[in-house]
PDB file of N, CA, C and O in Angstrom:
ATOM      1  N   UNK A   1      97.718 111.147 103.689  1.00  0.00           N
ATOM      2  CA  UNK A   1      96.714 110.805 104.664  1.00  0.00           C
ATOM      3  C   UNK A   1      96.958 109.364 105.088  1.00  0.00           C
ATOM      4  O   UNK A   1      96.864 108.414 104.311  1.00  0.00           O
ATOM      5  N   UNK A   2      97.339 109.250 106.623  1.00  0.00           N
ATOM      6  CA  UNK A   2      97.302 107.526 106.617  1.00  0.00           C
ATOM      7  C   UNK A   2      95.831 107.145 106.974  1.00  0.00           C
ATOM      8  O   UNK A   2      94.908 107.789 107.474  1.00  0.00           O
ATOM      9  N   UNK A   3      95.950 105.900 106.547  1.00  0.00           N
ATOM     10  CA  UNK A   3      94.550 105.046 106.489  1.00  0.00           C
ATOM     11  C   UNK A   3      94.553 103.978 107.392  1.00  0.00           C
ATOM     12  O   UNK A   3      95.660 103.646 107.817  1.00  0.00           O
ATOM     13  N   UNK A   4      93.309 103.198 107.890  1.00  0.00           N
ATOM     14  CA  UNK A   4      93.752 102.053 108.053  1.00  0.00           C
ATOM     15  C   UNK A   4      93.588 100.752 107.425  1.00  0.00           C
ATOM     16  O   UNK A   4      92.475 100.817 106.903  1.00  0.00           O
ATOM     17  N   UNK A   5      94.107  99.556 107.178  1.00  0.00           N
ATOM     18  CA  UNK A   5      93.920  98.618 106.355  1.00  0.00           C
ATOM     19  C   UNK A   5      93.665  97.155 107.225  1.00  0.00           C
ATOM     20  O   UNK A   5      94.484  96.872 108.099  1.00  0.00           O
ATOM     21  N   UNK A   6      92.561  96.279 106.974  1.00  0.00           N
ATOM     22  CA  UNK A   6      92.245  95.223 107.589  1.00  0.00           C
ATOM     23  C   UNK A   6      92.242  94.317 105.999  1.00  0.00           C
ATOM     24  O   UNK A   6      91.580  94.422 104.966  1.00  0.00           O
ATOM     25  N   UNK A   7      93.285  93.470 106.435  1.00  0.00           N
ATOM     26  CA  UNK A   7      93.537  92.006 105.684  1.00  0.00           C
ATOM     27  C   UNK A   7      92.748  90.860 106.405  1.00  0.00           C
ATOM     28  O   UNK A   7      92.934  90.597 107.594  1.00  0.00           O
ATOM     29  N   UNK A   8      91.853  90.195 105.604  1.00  0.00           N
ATOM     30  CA  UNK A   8      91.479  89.312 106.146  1.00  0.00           C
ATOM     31  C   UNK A   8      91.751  88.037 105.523  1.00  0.00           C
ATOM     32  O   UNK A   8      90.921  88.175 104.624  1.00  0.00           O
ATOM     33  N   UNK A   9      92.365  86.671 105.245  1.00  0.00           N
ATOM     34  CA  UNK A   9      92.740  85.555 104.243  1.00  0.00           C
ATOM     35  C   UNK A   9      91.333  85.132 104.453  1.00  0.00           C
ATOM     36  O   UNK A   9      90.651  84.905 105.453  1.00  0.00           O
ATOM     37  N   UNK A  10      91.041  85.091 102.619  1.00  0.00           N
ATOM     38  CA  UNK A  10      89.711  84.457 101.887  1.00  0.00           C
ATOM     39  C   UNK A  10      90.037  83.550 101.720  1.00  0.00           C
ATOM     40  O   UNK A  10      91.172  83.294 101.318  1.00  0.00           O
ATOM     41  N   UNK A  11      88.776  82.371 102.075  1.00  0.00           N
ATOM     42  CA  UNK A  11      88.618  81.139 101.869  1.00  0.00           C
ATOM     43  C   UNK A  11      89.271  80.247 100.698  1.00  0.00           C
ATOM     44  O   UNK A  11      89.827  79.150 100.749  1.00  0.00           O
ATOM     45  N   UNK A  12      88.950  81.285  99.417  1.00  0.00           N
ATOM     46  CA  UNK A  12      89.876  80.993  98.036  1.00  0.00           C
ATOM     47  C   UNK A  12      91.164  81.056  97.745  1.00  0.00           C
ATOM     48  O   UNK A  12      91.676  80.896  96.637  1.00  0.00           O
ATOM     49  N   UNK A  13      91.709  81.304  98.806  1.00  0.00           N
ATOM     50  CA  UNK A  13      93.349  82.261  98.713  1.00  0.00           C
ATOM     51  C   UNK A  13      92.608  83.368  98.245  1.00  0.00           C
ATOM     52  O   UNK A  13      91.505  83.642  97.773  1.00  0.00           O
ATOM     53  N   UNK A  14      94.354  84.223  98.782  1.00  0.00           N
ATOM     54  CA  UNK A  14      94.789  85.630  98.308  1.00  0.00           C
ATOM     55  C   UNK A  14      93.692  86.216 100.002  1.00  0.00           C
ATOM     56  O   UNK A  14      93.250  85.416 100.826  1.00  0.00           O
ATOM     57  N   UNK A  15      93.526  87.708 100.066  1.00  0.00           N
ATOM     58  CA  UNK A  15      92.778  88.150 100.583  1.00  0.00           C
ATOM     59  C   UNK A  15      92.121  89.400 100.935  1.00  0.00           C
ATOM     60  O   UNK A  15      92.841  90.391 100.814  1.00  0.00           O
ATOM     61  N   UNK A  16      90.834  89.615 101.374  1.00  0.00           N
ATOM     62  CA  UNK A  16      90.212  90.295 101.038  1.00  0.00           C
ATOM     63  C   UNK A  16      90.410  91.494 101.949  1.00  0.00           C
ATOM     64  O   UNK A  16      90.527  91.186 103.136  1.00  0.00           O
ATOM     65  N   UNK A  17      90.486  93.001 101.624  1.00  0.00           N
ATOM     66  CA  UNK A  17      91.248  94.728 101.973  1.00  0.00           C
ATOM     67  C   UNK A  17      89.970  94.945 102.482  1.00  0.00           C
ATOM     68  O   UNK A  17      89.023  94.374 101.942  1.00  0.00           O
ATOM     69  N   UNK A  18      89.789  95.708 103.470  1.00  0.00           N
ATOM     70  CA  UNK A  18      89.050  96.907 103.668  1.00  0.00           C
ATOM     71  C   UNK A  18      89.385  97.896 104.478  1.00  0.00           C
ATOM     72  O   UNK A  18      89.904  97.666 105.570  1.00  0.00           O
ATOM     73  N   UNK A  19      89.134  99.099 104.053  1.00  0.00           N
ATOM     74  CA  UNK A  19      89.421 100.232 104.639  1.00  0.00           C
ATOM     75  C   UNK A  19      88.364 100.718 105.525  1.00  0.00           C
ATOM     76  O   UNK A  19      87.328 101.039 104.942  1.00  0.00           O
ATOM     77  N   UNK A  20      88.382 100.871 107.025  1.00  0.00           N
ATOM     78  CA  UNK A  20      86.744 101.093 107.610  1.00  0.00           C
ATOM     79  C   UNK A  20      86.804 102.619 107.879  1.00  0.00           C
ATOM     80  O   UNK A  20      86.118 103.096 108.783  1.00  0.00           O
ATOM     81  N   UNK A  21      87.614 103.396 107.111  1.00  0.00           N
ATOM     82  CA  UNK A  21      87.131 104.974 107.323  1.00  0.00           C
ATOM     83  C   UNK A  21      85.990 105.261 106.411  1.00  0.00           C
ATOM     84  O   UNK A  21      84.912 105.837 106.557  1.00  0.00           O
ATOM     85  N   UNK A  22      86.672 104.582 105.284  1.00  0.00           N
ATOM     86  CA  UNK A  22      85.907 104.789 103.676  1.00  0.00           C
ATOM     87  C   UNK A  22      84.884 104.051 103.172  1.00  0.00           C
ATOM     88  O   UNK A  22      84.022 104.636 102.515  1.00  0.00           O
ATOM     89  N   UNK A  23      84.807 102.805 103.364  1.00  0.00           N
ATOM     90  CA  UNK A  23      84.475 101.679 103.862  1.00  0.00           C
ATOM     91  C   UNK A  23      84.669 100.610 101.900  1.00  0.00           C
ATOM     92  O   UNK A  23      83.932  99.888 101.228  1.00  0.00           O
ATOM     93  N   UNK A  24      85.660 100.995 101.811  1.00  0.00           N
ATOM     94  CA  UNK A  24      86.094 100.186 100.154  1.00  0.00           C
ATOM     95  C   UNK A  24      86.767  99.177 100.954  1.00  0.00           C
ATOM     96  O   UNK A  24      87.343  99.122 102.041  1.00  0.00           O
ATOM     97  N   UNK A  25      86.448  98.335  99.916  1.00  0.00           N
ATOM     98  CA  UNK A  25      86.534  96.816  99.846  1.00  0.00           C
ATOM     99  C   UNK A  25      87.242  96.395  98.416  1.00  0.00           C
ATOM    100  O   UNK A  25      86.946  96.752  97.276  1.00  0.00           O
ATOM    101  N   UNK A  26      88.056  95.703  98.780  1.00  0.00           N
ATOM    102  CA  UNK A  26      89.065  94.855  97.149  1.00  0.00           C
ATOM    103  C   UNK A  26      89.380  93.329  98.375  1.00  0.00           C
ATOM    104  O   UNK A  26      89.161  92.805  99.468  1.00  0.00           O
ATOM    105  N   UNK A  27      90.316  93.256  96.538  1.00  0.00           N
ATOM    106  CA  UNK A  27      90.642  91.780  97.101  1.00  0.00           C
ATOM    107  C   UNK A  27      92.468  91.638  96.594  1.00  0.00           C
ATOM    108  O   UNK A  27      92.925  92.507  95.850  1.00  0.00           O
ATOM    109  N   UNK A  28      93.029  90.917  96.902  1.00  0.00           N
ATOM    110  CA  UNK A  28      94.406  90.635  95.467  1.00  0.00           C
ATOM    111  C   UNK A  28      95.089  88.893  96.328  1.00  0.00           C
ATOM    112  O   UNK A  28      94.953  88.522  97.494  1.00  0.00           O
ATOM    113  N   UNK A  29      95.609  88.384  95.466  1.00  0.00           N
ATOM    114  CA  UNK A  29      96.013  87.357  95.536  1.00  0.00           C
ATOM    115  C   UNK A  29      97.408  87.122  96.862  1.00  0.00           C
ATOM    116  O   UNK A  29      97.684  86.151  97.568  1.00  0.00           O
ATOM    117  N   UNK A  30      98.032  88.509  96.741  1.00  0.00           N
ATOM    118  CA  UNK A  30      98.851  88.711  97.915  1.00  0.00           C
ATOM    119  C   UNK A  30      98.722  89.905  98.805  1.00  0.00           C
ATOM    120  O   UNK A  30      97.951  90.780  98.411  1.00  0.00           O
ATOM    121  N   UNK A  31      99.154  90.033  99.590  1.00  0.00           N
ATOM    122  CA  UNK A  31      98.978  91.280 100.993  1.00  0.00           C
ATOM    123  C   UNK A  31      99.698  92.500 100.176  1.00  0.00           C
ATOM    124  O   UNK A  31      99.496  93.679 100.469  1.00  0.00           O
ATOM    125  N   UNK A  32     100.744  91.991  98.895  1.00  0.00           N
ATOM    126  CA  UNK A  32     100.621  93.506  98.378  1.00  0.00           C
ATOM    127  C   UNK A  32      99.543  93.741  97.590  1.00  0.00           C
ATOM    128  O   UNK A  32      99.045  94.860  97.463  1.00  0.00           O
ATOM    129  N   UNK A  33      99.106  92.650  96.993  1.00  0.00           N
ATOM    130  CA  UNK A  33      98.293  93.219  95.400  1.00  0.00           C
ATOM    131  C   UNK A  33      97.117  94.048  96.234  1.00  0.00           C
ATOM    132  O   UNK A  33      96.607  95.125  95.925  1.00  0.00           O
ATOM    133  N   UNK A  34      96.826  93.134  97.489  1.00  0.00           N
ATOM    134  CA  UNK A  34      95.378  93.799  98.322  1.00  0.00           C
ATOM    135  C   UNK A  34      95.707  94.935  98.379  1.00  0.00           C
ATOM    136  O   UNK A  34      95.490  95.718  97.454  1.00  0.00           O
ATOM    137  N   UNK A  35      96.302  95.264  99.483  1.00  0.00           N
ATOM    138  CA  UNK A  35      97.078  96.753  98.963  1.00  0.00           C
ATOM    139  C   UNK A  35      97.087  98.177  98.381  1.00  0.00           C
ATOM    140  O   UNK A  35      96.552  99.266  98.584  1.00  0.00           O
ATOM    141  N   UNK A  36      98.033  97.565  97.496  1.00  0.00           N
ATOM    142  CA  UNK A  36      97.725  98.367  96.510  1.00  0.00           C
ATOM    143  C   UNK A  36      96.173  98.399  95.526  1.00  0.00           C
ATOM    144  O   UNK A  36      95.892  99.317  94.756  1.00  0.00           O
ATOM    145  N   UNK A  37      95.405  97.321  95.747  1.00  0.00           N
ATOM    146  CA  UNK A  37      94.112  97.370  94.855  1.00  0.00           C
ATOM    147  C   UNK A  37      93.267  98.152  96.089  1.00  0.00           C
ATOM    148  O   UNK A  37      92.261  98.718  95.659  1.00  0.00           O
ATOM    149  N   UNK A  38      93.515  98.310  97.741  1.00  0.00           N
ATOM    150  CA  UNK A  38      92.490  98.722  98.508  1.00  0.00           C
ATOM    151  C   UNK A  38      93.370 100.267  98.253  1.00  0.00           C
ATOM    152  O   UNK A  38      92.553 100.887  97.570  1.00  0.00           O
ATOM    153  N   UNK A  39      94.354 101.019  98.405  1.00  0.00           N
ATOM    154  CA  UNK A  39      94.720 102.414  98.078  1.00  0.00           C
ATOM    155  C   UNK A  39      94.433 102.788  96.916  1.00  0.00           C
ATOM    156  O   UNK A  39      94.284 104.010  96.905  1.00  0.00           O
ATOM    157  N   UNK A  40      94.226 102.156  95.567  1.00  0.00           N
ATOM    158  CA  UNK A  40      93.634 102.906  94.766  1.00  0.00           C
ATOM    159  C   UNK A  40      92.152 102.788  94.279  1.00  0.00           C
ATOM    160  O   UNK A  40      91.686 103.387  93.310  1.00  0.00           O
ATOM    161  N   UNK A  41      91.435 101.864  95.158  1.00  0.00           N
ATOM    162  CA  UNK A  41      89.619 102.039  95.236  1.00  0.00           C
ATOM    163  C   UNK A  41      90.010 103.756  96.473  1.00  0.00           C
ATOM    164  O   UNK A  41      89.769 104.963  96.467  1.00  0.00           O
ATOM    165  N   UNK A  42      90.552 102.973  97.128  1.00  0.00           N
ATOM    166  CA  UNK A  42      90.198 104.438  98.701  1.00  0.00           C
ATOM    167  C   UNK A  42      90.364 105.703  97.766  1.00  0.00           C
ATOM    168  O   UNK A  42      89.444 106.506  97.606  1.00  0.00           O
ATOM    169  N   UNK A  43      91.498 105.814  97.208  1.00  0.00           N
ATOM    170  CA  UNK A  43      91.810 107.069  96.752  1.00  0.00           C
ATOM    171  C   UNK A  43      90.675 107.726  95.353  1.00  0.00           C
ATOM    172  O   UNK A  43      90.310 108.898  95.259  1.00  0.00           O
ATOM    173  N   UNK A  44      90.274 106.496  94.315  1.00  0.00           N
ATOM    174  CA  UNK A  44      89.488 107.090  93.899  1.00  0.00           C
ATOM    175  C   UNK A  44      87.958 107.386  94.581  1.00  0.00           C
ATOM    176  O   UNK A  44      87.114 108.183  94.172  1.00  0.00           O
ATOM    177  N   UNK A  45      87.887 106.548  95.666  1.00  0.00           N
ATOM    178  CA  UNK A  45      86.714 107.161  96.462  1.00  0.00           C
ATOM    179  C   UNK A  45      86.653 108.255  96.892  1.00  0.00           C
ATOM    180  O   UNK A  45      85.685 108.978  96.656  1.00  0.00           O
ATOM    181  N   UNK A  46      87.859 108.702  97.757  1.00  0.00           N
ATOM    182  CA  UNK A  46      88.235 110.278  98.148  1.00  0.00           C
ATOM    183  C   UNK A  46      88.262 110.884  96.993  1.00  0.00           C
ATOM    184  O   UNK A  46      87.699 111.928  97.322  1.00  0.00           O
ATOM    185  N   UNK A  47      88.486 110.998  95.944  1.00  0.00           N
ATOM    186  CA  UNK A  47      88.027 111.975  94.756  1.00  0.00           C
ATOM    187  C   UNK A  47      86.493 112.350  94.849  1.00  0.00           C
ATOM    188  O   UNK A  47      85.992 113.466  94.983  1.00  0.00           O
ATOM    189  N   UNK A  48      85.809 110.956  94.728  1.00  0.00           N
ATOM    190  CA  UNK A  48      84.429 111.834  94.958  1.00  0.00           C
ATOM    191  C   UNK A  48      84.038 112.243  96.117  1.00  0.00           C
ATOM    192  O   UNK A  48      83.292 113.211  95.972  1.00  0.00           O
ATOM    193  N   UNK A  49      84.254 111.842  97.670  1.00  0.00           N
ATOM    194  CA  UNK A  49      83.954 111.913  98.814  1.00  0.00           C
ATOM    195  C   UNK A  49      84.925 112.058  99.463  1.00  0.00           C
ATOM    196  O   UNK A  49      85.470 111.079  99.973  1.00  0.00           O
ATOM    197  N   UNK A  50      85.363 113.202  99.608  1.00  0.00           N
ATOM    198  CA  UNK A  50      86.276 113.690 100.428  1.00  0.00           C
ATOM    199  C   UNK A  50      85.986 113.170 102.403  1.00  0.00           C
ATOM    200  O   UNK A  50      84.909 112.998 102.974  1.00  0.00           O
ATOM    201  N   UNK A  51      87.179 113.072 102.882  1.00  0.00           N
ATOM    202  CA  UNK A  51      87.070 113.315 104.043  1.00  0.00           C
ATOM    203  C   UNK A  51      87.847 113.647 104.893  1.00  0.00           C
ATOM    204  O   UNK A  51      89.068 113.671 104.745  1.00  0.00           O
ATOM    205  N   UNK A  52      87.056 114.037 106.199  1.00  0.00           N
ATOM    206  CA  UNK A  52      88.647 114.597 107.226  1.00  0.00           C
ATOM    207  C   UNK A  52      88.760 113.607 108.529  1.00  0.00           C
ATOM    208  O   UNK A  52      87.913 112.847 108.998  1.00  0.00           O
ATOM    209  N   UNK A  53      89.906 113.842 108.887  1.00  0.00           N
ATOM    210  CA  UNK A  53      90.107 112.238 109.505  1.00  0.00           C
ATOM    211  C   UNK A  53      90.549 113.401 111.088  1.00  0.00           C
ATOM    212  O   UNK A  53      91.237 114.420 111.030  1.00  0.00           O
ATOM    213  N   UNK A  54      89.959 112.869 112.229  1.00  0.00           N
ATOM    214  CA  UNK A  54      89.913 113.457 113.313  1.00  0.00           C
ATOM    215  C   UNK A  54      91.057 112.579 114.469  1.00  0.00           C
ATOM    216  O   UNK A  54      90.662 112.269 115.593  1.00  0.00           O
ATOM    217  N   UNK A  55      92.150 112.332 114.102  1.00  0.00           N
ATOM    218  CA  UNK A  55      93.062 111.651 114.604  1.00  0.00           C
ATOM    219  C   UNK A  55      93.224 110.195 114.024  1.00  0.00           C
ATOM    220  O   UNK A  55      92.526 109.587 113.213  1.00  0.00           O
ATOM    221  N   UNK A  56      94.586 109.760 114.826  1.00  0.00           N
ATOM    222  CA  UNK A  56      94.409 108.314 114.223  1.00  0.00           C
ATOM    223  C   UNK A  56      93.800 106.716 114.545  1.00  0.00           C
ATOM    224  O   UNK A  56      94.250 105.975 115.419  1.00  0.00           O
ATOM    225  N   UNK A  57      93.215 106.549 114.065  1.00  0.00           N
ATOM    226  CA  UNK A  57      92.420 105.336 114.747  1.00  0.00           C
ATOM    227  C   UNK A  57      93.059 103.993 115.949  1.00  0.00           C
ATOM    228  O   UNK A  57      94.156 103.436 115.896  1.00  0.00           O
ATOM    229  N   UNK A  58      92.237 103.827 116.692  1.00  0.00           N
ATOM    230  CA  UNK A  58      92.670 102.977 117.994  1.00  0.00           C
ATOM    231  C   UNK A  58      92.613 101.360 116.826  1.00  0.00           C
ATOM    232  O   UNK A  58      91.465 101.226 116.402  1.00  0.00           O
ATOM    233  N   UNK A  59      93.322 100.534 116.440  1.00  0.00           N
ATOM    234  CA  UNK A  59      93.051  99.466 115.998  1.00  0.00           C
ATOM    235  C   UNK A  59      93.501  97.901 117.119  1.00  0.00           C
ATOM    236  O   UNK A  59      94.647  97.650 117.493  1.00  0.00           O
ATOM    237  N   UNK A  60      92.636  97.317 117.351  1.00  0.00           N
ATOM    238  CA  UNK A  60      93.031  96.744 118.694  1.00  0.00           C
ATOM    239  C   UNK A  60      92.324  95.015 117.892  1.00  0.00           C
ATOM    240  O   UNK A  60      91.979  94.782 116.733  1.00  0.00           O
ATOM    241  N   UNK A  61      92.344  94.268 118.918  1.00  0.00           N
ATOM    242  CA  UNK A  61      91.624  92.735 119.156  1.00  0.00           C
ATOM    243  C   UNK A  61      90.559  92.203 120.229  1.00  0.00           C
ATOM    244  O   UNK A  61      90.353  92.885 121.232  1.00  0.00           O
ATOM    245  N   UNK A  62      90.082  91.353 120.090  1.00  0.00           N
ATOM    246  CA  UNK A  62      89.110  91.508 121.698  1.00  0.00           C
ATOM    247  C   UNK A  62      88.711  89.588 121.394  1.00  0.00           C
ATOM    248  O   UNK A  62      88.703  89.113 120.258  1.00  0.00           O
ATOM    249  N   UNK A  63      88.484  88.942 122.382  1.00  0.00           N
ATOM    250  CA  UNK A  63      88.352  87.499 122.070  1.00  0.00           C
ATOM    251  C   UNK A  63      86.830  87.455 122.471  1.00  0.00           C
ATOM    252  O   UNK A  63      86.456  88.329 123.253  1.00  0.00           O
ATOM    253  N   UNK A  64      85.837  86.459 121.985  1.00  0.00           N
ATOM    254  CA  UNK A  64      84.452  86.033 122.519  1.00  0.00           C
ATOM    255  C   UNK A  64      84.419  84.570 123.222  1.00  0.00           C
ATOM    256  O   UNK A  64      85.493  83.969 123.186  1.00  0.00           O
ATOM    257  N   UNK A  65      83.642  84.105 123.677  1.00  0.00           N
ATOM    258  CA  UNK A  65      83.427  82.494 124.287  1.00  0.00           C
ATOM    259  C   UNK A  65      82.567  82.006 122.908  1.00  0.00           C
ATOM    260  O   UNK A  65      81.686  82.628 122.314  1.00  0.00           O
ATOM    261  N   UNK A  66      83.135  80.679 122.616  1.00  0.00           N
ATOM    262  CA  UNK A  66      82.500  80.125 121.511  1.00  0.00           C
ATOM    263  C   UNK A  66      81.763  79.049 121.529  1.00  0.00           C
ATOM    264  O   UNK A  66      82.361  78.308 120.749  1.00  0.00           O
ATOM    265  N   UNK A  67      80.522  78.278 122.055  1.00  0.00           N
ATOM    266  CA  UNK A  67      80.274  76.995 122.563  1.00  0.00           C
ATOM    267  C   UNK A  67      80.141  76.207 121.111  1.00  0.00           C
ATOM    268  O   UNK A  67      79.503  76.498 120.099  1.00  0.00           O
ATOM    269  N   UNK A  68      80.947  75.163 121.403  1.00  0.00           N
ATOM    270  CA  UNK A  68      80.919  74.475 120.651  1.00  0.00           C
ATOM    271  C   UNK A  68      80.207  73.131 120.494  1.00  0.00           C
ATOM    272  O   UNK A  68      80.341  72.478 119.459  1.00  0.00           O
TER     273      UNK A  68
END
């Protein structure tokens, strides 16, 4: 099943995974450890909560005005 994965760099280093089908959340010190720590929260989530995925997700960017 592909997924999708949003890396975001935490304030502390390393950075923080989330998956927004499933909606699990990890963290790991590098873009693999995240990773691999966000595929095996997702996957044991799909053990209890299965789901079906209705194509593959549009993942895009969009900018706002910021007054500063």
């Amino acid at each position: 099943m592909l997924l999708t994965a949003v890396l975001i760099p935490a304030a502390e280093g390393g950075f923080t995974a989330l998956n927004p089908e499933t909606g699990t959340i990890t963290q790991g010190e590098s873009v693999e450890e995240a990773l691999t720590n966000l595929r095996e929260s997702t996957e044991l989530y799909l053990e209890e909560f299965p789901i079906v995925t209705s194509g593959q997700p549009l993942v895009t960017t969009f900018q706002v005005a910021v007054n500063a």
